[in-house]
C-alpha positions as CSV (number, residue, x, y, z in Angstrom):
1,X,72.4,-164.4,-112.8
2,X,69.3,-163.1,-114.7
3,X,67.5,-160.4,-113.3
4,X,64.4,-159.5,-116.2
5,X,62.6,-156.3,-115.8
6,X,58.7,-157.2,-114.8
7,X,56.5,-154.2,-116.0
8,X,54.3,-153.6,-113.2
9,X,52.1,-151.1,-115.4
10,X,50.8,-154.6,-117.2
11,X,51.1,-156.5,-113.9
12,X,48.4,-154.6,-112.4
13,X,45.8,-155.1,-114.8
14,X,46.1,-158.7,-114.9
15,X,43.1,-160.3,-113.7
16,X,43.5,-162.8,-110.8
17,X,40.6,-165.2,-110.6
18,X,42.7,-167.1,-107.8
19,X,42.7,-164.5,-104.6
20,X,40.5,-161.7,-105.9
21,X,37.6,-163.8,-107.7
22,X,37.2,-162.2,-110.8
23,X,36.1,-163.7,-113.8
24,X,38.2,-166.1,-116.0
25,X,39.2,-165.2,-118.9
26,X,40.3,-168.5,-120.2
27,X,36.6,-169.5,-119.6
28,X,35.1,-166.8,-122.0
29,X,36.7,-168.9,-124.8
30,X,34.7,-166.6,-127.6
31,X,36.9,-163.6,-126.9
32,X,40.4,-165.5,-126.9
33,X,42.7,-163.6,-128.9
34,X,46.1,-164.6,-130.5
35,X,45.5,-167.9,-130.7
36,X,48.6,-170.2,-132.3
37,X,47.2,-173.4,-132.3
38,X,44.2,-175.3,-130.8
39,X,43.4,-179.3,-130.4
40,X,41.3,-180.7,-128.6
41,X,39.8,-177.8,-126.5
42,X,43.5,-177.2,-125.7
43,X,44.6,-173.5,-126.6
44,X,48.2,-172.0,-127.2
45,X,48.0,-168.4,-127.6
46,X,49.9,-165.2,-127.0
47,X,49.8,-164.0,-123.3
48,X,47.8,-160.9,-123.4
49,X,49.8,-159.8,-120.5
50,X,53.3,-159.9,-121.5
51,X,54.7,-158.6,-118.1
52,X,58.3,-160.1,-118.6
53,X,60.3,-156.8,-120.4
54,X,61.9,-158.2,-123.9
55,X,60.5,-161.6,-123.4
56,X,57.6,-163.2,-125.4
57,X,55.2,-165.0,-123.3
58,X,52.8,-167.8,-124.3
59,X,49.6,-169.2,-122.3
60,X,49.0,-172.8,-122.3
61,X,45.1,-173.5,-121.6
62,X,44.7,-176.7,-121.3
63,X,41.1,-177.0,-121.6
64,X,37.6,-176.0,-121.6
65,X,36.6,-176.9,-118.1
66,X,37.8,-174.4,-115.0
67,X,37.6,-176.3,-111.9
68,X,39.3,-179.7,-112.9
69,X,43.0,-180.6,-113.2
70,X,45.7,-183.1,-113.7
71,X,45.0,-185.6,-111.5
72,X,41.3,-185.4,-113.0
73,X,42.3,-185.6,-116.6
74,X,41.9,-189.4,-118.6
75,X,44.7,-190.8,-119.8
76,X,44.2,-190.1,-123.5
77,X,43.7,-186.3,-122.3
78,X,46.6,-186.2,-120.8
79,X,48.9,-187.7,-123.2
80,X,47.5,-184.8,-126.1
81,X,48.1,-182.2,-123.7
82,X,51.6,-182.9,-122.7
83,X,52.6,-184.2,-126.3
84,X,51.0,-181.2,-127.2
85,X,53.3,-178.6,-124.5
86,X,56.4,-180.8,-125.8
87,X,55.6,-179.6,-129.8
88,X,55.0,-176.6,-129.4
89,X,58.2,-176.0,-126.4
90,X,60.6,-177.8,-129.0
91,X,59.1,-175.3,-132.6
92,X,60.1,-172.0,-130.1
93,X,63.1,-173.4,-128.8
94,X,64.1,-174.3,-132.5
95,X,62.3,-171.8,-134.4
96,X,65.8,-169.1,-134.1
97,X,64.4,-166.5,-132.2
98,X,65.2,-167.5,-129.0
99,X,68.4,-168.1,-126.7
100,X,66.3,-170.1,-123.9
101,X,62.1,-170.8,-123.5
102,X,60.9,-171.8,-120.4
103,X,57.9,-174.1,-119.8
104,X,56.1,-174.0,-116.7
105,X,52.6,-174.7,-114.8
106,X,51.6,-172.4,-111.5
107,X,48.5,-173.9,-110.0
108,X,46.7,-173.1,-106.6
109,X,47.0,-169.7,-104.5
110,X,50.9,-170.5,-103.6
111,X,52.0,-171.5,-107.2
112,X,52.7,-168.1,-108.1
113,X,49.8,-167.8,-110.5
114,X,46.6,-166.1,-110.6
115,X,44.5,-167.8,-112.4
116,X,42.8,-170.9,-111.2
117,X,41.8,-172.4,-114.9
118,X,44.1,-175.1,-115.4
119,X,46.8,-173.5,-117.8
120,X,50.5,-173.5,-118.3
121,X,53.1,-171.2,-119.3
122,X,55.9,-170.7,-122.1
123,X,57.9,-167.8,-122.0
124,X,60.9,-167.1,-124.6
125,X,63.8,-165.1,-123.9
126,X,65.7,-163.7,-126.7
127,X,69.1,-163.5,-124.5
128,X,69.5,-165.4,-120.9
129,X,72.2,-166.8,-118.9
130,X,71.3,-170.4,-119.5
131,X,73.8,-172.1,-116.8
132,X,72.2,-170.7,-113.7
133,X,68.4,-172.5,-114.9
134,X,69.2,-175.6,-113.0
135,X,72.7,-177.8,-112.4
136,X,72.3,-182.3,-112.5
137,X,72.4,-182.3,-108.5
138,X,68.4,-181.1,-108.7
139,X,67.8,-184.4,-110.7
140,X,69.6,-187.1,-108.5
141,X,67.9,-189.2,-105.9
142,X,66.2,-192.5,-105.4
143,X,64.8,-194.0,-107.9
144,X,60.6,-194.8,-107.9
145,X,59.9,-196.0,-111.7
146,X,61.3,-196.3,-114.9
147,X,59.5,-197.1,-117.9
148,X,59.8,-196.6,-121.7
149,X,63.2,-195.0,-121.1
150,X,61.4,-192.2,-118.9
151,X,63.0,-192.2,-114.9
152,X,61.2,-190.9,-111.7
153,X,62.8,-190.1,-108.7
154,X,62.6,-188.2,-105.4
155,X,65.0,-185.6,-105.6
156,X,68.2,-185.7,-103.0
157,X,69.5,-182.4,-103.3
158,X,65.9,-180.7,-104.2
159,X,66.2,-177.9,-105.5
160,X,64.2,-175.3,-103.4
161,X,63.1,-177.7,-100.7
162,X,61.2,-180.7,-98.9
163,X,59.8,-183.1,-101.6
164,X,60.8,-182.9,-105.2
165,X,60.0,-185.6,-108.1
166,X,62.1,-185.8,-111.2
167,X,61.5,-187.3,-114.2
168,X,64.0,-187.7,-117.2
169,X,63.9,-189.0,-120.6
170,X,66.4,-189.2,-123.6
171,X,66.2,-187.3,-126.9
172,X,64.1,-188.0,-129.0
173,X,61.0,-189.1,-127.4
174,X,58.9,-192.0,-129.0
175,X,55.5,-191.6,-128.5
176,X,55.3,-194.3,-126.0
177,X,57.7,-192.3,-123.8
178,X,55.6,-189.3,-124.2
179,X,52.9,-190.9,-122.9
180,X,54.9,-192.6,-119.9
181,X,56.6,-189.0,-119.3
182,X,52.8,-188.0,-119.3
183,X,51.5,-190.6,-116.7
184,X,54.2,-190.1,-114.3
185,X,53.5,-186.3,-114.2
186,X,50.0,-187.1,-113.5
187,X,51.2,-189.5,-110.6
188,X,53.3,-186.9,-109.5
189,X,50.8,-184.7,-109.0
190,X,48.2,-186.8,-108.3
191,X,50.3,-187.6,-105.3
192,X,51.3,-184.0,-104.1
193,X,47.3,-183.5,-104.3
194,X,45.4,-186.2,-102.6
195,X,47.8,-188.3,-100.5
196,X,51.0,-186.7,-99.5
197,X,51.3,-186.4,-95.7
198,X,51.1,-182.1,-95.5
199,X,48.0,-180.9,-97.3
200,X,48.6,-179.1,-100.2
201,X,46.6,-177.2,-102.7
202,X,49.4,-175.7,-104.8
203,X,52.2,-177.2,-106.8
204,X,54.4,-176.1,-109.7
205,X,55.7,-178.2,-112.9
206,X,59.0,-177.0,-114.7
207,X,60.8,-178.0,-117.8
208,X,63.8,-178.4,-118.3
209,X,66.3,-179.8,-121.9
210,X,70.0,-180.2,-121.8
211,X,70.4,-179.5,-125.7
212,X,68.6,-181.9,-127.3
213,X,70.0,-185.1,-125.5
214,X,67.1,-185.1,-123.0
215,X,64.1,-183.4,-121.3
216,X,63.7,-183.0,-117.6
217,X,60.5,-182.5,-115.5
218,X,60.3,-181.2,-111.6
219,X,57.2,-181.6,-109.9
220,X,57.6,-179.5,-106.8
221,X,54.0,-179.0,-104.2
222,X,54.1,-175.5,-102.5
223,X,53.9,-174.0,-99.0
224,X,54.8,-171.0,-97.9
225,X,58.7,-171.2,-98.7
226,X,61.0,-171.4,-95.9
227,X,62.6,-167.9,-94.8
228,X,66.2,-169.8,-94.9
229,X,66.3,-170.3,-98.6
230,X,64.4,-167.0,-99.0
231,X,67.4,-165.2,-97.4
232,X,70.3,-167.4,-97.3
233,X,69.8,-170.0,-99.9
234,X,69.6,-172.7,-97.3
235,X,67.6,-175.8,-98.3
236,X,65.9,-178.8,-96.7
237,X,66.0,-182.2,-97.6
238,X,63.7,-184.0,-95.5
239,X,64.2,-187.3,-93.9
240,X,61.4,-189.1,-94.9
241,X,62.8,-189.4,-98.2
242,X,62.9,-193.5,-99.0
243,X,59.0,-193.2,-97.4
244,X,57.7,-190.7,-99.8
245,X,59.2,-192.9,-102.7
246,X,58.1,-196.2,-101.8
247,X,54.6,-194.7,-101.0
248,X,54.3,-193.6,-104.6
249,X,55.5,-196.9,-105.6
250,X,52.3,-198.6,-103.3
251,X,49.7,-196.3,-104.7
252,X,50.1,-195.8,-108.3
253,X,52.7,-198.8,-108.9
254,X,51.2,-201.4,-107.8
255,X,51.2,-204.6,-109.8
C-alpha cells in the first residue's frame, strides 16, 4: 500500500482554471519557470506546486494553445508529444534517483485535475511499493488493433470500472511503434470524447512499464466513480463490451 503525504498548505494555492476560472498559467508562457526542456511549443518543467511530500513532480504542457486537445492534435503533433513524454519518462526512471515515476494526464472537471490547458504529469518517487501500481488482469481483454507490435484492447477486468482501453508494446520501441502507440491514444480518446454512448467530458491516461520489457497505456473516460468501488472495491465490467470494441474498429479502423 502507498499512502504519500499531500501538503495541503501548497494545495491551496494552486490555481484551478477548471472549476474556479482563474487564469492559466501555462498560457502566460513568458513567466514559466523551471523549464527542463522544450520542443515544439511543448514544455517539461518543474511543477511549481510540488504538493506530493518527498516526491518530485514534473508538468507536461503540451502546447501553446488552451482550449484544444488530443483528439484535435495532427498526426505529426501527436507523434512529438508522446515520443516526447516517452524520453523524458524513460531519462527519470533511469537517471538513479528514483525507485518508480509515474506518468499521467487528468483532463476535464472529473479527471482529478485543475487545469484545463492540455498538460500532463510526471511525478518521481524516491521510495514506493511498486507491486500494488497495477497487476496483468488490468490489461487483458478483447482485442481491437494491432499494429507495429503495439496492441489495443478493451479491458476485461478494468481496473476501476465500465470501459477501459489498453494498449501494449515491447521494449524497445522503434519509432514506427511510437507513432502507432501515439495514434491509438489519440483513437482512444478521440473515442471516449465524441462518440462513446454516455457523454463524457473527462478522461485520464496512465503509464505504465514492466522493467524495461514493455510499456503499457490505460485510457480510462470519467464519471462520477461508482460508490461500490469507492467503499468496497467492487468494480463493473459492463456488458456491452464486444460492442464498444467493434465500434472503435468501424470508426477509426476502417479500411
Amino acid at each position: 500500500m502507498n499512502i504519500i503525504d499531500f501538503d495541503t498548505h501548497i494545495g491551496q494555492q494552486k490555481p484551478n482554471s477548471l472549476l474556479r476560472g482563474e487564469a492559466c498559467p501555462f498560457c502566460d508562457r513568458e513567466h514559466l519557470t523551471d523549464i527542463i526542456a522544450e520542443e515544439d511549443g511543448i514544455i517539461l518543467l518543474k511543477n511549481k506546486y510540488n504538493v506530493m511530500v518527498g516526491a518530485d513532480q514534473f508538468v507536461l504542457i503540451e502546447g501553446r494553445e488552451c482550449q484544444t486537445d488530443m483528439p484535435d492534435y495532427p498526426k505529426e503533433k501527436m507523434h512529438r508529444l508522446i515520443a516526447f513524454g516517452l524520453q523524458h519518462w524513460q531519462k527519470l526512471l533511469h537517471c538513479g534517483r528514483y525507485e518508480e515515476v509515474i506518468f499521467f494526464k487528468n483532463f476535464g472537471p472529473l479527471s482529478g485535475g485543475t487545469i484545463r490547458h492540455p498538460h500532463m504529469q510526471l511525478v518521481g518517487f524516491p521510495k514506493l511499493d511498486t507491486t500494488s501500481l497495477w497487476v496483468p488482469e488490468f490489461f487483458t481483454g478483447p482485442r481491437i488493433a494491432e499494429k507495429n507490435g503495439v496492441t489495443m484492447t478493451v479491458s476485461q477486468n478494468p481496473r476501476v470500472g465500465f470501459w477501459e482501453i489498453n494498449l501494449q508494446a515491447d521494449l524497445p520501441l522503434r519509432n514506427e511503434q511510437t507513432d502507432t502507440l501515439a495514434d491509438f491514444i489519440q483513437i482512444s480518446v478521440d473515442y471516449f470524447m465524441h462518440h462513446f454512448g454516455r457523454k463524457c467530458q473527462s478522461y485520464n491516461i496512465f503509464f505504465y512499464h514492466e522493467g524495461d520489457r514493455r510499456i503499457l497505456v490505460k485510457t480510462v473516460p470519467r464519471y462520477a466513480t461508482s460508490p461500490l468501488y469507492i467503499g468496497y472495491g467492487i468494480r463493473f465490467r459492463p456488458t456491452n463490451l464486444f460492442e464498444a470494441g467493434e465500434e472503435i474498429k468501424r470508426l477509426s479502423f476502417k479500411k
